[in-house]
C-alpha positions, 0 to 999 in steps of 0.5 A, a space after each residue: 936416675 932410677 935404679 932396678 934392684 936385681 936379686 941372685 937366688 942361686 938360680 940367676 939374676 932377675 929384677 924385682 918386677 919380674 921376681 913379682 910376677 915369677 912369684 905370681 904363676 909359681 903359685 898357681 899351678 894353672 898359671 905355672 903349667 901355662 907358661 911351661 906350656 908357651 915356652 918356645 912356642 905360639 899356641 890357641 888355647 885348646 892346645 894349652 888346655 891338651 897340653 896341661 890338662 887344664 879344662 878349656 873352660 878354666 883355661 881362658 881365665 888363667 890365659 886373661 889373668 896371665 895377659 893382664 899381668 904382661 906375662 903372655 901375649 894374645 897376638 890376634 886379639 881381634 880373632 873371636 876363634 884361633 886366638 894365639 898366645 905367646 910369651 911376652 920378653 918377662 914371660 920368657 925371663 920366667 920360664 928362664 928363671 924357673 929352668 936354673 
């Protein structure tokens, strides 16, 4: 049987995979204001790049990194414009985490 650790930070419980991966946006200001900025809601990547301040030419590859890392979600890969985010289930345990 494999067991998950978890870890209380005064701020909830989250497992260590998740705690990983909180850590990996929590350290890139790019990555961090994406996530905030999926948070409730499906956006294209000029929305994110508004929303942030983030240059649309650095915003695909904090949106490629966070995807690889299960954090975000593209929902019409297939769409060469238009294509829209979203928080994957850990993206949303992140944003969670960070609002405690």
């Amino acid at each position: 049987m494999l067991f998950v650790s978890k870890i209380l930070l005064g701020r909830g419980i989250i497992n260590d995979e998740t705690l990983k991966k909180y850590a990996y946006v929590n350290i890139s200001s790019y990555r961090l204001k994406a996530v905030k900025s999926l948070k409730d809601d499906v956006k294209i990547p000029a929305e994110i790049a508004r929303d942030t301040g983030i240059r649309k030419n650095h915003i695909s590859n904090v949106l490629r990194d966070l995807k690889e890392s299960g954090i975000i979600e593209c929902i019409n890969e297939e769409a060469k414009r238009g294509r829209l985010y979203r928080l994957t289930e850990t993206g949303e345990e992140i944003v969670e985490f960070m609002e405690k």
